[in-house]
Backbone as CSV, one residue per row, in Angstrom:
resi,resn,N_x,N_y,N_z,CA_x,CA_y,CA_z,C_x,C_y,C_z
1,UNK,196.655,194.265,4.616,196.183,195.178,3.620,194.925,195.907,4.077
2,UNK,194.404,195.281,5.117,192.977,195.564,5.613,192.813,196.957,6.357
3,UNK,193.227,198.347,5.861,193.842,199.652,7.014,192.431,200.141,7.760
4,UNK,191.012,199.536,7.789,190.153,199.989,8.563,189.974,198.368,9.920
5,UNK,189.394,198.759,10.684,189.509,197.993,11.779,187.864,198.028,12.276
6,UNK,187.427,196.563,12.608,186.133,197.108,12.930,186.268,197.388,14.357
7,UNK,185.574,198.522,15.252,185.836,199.041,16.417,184.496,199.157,16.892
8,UNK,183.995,198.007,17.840,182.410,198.565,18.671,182.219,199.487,19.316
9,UNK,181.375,200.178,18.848,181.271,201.611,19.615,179.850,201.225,20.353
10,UNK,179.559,201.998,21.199,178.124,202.153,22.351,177.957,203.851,22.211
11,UNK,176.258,203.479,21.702,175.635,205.095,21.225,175.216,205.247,22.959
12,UNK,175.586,206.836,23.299,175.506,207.079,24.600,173.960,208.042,24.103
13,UNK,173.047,208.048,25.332,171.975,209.040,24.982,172.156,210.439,24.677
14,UNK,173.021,211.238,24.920,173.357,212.333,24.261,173.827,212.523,22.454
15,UNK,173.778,210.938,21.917,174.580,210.553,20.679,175.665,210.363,20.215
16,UNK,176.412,210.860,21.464,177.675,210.400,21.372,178.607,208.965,21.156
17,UNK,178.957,208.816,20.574,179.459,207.085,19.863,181.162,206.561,20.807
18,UNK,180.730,205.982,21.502,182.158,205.518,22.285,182.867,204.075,22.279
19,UNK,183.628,204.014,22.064,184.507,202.582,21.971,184.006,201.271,23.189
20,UNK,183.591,200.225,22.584,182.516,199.705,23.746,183.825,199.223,24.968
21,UNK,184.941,199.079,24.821,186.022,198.345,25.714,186.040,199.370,26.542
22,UNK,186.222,200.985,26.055,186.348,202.052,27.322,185.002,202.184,27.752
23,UNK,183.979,202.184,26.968,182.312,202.500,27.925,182.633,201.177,28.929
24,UNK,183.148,199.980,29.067,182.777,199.066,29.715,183.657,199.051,31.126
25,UNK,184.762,199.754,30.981,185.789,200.121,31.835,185.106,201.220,32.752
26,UNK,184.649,202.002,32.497,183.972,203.497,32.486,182.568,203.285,33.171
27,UNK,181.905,202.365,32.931,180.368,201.950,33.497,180.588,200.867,34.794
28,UNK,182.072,200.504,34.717,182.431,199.262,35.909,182.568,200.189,36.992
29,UNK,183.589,201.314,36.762,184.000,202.235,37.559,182.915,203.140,38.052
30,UNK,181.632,203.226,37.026,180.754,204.117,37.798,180.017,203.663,38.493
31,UNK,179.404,202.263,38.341,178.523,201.072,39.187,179.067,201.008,40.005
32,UNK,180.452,201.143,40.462,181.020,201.031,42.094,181.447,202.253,42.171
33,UNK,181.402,203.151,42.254,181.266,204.633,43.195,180.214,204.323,42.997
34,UNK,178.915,204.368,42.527,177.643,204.541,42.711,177.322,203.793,44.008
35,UNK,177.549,202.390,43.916,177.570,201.767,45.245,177.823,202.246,46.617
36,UNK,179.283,202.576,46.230,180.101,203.018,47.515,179.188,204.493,48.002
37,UNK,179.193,205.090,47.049,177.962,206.555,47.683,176.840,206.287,48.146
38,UNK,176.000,205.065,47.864,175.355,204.241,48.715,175.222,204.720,50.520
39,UNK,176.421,204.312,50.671,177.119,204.276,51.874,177.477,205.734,53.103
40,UNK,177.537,206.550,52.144,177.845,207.769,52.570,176.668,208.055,53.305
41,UNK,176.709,208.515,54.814,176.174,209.318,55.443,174.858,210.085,54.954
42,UNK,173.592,210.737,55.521,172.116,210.940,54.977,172.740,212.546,54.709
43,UNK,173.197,213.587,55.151,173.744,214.411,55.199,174.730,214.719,54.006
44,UNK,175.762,213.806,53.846,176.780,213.794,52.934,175.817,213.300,51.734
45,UNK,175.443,212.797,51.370,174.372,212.583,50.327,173.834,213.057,49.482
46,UNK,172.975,213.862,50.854,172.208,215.755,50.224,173.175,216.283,49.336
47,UNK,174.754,216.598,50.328,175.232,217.440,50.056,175.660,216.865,48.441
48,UNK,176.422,215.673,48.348,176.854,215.317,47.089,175.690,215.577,45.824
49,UNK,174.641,215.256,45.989,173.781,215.570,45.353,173.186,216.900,44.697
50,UNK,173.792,218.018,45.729,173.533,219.545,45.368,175.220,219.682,44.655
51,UNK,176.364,218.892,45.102,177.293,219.036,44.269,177.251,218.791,42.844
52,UNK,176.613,217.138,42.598,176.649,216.432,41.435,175.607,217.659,40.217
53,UNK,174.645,218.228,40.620,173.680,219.174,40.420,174.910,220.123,39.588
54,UNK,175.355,220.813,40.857,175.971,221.816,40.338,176.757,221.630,38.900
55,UNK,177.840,220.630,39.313,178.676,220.413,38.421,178.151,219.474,36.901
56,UNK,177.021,219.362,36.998,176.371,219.077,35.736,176.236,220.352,35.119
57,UNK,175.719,221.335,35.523,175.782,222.227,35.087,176.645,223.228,34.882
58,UNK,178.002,222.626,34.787,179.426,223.285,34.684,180.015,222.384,33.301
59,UNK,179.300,221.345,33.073,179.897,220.145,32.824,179.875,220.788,30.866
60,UNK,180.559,221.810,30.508,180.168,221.891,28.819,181.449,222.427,28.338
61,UNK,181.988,222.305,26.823,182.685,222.561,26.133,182.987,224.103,26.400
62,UNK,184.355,224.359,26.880,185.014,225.511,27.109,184.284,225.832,28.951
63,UNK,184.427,224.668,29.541,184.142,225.314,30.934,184.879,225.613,31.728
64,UNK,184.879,226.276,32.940,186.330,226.543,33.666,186.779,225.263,34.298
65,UNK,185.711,223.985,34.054,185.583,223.096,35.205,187.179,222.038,34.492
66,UNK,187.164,222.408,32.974,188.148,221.253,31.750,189.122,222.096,31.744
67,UNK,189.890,223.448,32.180,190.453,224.031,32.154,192.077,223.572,32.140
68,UNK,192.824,224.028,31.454,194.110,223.365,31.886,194.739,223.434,33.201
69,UNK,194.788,224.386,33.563,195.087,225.073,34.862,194.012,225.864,35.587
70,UNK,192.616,224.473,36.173,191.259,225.591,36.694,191.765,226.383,37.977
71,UNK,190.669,227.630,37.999,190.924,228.501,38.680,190.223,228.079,40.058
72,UNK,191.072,227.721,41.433,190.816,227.892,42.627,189.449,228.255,43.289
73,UNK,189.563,229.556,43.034,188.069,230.350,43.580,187.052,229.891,42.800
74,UNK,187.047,229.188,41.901,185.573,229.328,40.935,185.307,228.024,41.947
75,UNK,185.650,226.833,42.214,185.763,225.728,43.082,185.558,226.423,44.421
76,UNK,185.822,226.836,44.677,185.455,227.408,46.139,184.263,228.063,46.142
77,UNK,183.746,228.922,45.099,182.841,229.530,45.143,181.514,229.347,45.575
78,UNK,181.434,227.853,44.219,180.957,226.704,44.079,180.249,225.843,45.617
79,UNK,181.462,225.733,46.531,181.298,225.092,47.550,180.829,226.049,48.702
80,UNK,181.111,227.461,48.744,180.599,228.453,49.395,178.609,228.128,48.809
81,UNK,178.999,228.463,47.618,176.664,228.423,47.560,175.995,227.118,48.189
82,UNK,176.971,226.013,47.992,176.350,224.589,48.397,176.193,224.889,50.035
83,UNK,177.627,225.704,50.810,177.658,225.404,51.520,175.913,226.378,52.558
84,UNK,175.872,227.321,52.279,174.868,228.344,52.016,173.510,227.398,51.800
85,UNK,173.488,226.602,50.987,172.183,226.024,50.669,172.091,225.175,51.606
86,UNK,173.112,224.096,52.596,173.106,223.331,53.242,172.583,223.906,54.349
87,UNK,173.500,224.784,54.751,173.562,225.351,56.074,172.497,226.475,56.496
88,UNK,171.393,226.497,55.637,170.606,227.760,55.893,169.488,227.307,57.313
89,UNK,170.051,228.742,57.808,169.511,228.756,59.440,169.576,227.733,60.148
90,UNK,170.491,226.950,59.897,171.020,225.702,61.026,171.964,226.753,61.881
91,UNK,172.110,226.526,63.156,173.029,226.994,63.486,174.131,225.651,63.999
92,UNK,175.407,226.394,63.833,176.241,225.024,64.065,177.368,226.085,64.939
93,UNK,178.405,224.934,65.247,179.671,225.587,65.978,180.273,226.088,64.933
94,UNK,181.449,226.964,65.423,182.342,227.220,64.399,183.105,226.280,63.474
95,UNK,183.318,225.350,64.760,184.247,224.085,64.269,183.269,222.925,63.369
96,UNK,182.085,222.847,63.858,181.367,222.135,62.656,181.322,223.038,61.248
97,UNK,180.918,224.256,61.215,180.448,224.977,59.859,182.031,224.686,59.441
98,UNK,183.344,224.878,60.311,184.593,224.650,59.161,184.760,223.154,58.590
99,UNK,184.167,221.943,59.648,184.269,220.860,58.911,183.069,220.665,57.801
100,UNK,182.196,221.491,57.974,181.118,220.733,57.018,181.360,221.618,55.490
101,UNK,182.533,223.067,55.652,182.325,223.880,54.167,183.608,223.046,54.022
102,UNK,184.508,222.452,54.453,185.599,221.485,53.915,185.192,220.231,53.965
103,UNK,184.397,219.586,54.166,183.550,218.459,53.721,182.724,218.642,52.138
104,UNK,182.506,220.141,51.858,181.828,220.376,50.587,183.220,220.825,50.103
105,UNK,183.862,221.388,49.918,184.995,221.342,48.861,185.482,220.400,48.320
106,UNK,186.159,219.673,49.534,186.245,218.545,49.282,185.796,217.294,48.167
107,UNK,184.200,217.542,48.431,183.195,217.287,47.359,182.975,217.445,45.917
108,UNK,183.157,218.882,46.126,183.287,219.590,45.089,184.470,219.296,44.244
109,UNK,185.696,218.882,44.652,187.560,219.419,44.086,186.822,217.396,43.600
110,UNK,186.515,216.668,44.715,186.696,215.172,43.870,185.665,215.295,42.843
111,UNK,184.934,215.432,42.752,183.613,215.709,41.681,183.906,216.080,40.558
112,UNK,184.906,217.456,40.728,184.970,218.018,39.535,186.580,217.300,38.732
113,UNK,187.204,216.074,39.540,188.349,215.525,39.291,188.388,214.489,38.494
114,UNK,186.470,213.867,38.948,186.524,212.626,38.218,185.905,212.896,36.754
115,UNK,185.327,213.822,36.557,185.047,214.633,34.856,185.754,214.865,34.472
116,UNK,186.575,215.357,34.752,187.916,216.259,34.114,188.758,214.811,33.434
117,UNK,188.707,213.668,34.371,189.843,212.497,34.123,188.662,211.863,32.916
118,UNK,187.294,211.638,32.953,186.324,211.130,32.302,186.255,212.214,30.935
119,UNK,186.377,213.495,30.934,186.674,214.127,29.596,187.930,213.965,28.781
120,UNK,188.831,214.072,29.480,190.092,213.556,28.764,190.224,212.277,28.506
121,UNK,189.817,211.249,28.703,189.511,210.462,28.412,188.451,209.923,27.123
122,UNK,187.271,210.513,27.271,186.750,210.720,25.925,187.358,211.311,25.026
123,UNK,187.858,212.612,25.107,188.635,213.617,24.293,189.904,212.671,23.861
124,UNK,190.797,211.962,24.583,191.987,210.964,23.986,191.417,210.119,22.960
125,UNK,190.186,209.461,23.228,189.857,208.032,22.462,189.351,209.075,20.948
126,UNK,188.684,210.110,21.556,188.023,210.231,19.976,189.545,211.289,19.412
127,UNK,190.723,211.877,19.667,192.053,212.146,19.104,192.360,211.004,18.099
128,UNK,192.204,209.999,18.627,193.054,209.268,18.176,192.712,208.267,17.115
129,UNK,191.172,208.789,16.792,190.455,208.577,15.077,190.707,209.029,14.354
């Protein structure tokens, strides 16, 4: 007879109220990539870091980043300025500047893969109140 359910939620600092079983799933998964990026190279680091930057600031309601079908070039674009900010007046080979602007896409396409799976994910749990 009882049709409400008590459900622990975890207040996130933005105020957002989340189901504590998925924050706990969700904070396991981020404590180990956090780790594992640890690990990454002094270079790859920087770079993730001017990625993570960026894409915070992509990161809002109606962005191209949550898109159903995002657009290619805006991701590339993206990895063109990083790559620009990295690479200023270094000179490199050809064959390094192509591995290091596909080392930042790269960056960029997983970055913006694991929000996208982490918004729909929020967006499912709170549907389904």
């Amino acid at each position: 007879m009882n049709e409400f359910q008590y459900v622990p939620v975890t207040k996130l600092p933005s105020g957002l109220l989340l189901p504590e079983d998925s924050m706990a799933d969700e904070e396991v998964l981020y404590k180990d990539q956090e780790y594992l990026k640890q690990m990454y190279p002094a270079k790859a680091r920087l770079i993730l870091a001017l990625v993570e930057d960026r894409c915070d600031r992509m990161e809002y309601e109606g962005s191209p980043m949550f898109a159903d079908y995002p657009d290619k070039e805006t991701f590339l674009r993206v990895a063109r300025d990083i790559f620009k900010m990295v690479n200023d007046g270094e000179e490199c080979s050809e064959e390094v500047s192509c591995m290091l602007k596909q080392l930042i896409e790269i960056l960029v396409l997983n970055e913006c893969c694991m929000r996208r799976g982490r918004y729909k994910r929020r967006k499912q749990c709170f549907a389904q109140r």
